[in-house]
C-alpha positions in Angstrom: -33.0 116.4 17.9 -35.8 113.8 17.7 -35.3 110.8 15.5 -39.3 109.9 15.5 -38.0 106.8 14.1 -36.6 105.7 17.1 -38.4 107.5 19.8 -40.5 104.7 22.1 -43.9 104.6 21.3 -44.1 106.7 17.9 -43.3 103.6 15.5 -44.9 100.6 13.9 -46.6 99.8 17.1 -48.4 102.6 17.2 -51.7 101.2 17.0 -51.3 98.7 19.6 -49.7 101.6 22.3 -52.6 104.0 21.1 -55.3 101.3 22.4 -53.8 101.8 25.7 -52.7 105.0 26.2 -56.5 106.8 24.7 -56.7 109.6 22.2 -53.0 111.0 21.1 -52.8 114.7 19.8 -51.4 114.4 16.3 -49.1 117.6 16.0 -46.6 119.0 13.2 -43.4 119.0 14.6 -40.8 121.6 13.7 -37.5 123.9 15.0 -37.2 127.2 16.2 -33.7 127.5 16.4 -32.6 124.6 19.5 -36.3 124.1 20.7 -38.6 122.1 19.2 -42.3 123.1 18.7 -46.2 121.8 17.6 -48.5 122.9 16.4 -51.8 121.0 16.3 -52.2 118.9 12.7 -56.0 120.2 11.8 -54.9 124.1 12.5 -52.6 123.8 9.3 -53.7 124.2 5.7 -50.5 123.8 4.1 -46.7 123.7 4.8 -44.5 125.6 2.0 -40.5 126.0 1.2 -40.0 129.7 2.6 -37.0 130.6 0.2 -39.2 131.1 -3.3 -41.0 133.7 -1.5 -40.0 137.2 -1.0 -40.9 138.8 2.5 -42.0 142.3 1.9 -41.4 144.5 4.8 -44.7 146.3 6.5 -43.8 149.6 7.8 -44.5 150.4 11.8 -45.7 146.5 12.0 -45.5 144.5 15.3 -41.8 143.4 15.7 -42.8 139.7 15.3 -44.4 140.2 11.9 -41.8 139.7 9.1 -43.4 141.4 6.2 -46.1 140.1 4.1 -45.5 137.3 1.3 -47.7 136.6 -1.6 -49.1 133.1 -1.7 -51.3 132.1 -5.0 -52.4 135.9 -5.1 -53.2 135.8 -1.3 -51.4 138.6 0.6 -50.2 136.8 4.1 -48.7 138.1 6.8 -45.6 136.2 7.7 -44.8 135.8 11.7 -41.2 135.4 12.5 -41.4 132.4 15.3 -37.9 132.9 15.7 -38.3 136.6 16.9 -41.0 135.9 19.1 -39.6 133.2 20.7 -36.1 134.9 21.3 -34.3 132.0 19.4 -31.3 133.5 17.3 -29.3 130.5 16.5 -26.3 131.1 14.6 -25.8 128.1 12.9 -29.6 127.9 11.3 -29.4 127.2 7.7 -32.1 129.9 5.8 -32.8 127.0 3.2 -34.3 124.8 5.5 -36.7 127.5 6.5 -40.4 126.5 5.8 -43.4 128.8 6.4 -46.4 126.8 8.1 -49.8 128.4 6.6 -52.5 128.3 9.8 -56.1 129.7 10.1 -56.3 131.9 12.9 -60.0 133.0 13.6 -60.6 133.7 9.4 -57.4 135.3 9.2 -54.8 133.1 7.1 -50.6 134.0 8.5 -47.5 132.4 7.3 -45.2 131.2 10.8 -41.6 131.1 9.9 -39.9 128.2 11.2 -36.3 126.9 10.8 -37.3 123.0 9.8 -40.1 121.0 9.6 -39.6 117.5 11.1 -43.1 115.8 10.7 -45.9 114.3 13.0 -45.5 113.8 16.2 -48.1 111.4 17.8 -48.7 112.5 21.8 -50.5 110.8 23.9 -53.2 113.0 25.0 -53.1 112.3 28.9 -49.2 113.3 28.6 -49.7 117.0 27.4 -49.1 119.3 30.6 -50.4 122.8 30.8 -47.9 125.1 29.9 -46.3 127.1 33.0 -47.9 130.3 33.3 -44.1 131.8 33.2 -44.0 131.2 30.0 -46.1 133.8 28.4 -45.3 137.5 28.0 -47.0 139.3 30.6 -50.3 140.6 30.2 -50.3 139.3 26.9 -52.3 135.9 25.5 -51.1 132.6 26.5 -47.7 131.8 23.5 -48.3 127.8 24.5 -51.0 125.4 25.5 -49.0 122.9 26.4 -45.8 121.1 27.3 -45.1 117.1 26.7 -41.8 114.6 26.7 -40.8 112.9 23.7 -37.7 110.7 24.2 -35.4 113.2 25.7 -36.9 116.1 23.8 -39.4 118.5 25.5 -42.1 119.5 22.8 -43.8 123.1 23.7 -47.3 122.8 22.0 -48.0 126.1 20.6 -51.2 128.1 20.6 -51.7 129.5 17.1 -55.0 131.9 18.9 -52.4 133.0 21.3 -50.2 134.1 18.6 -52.2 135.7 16.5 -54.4 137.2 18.9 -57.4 135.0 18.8 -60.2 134.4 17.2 -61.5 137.4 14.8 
């Protein structure tokens, strides 16, 4: 588990480090059962406690998609991140789940993820491509990227690639 507190580079000093390193990706950090994820910062409108919510199942949908959840009087779809990413971990506690409110394309979707952790501040010329293994075959890319932080490998998520791109 990250402690961003304590992770090199992603403190106090952050200003002076950013001056050398260039532009850093600013992503949300958060759990998918053991692996930790992020998401870019400007794809997300809003973050919100998943348990107040009741997930409404949607007969014959994709196995991915939860149900549907109603936000403010907005119907949204709510993506399990947990199915899709094969991550059944046991030990998760439900009422740390969050649900991370994106724009995909015009289309707003909930992703259900186990625990939000924060911002995560990446150096931009540290982000790898993501192994082409890594995606389901045939299908859009899952993840954009890959980076380090401390001893924690962060899988930078493609929200299009999720939700099947742009509308």
């Amino acid at each position: 588990m990250a402690d961003l507190e304590s992770v090199s580079g992603y403190g106090d000093n952050w200003d002076e480090e950013r001056e050398t390193v260039g532009s850093a990706l600013k992503l949300a950090g958060f759990y998918v059962g053991p692996g930790l994820y992020g998401i870019d910062i400007m794809r997300i409108k809003e973050v919100v406690q998943s348990t107040p919510y009741r997930v409404r199942p949607v007969p014959h949908a994709p196995r991915i998609v939860q149900g549907v959840i109603t936000l403010r009087g907005v119907v949204l779809p709510v993506i399990d991140l947990r199915e899709l990413f094969s991550a059944h971990d046991e030990t998760a506690d439900a009422r740390l789940n969050k649900l991370i409110i994106v724009s995909v394309g015009g289309r707003i979707v909930a992703l259900k993820v186990d625990r939000v952790i924060g911002e995560l501040r990446v150096p931009a010329d540290e982000v790898r491509p993501a192994p082409s293994m890594l995606s389901e075959g045939g299908q859009e890319e899952y993840f954009s990227g890959v980076c380090n932080i401390g001893d924690d490998v962060v899988f930078v998520v493609n929200v299009d690639g999720l939700v099947g791109g742009p509308a």
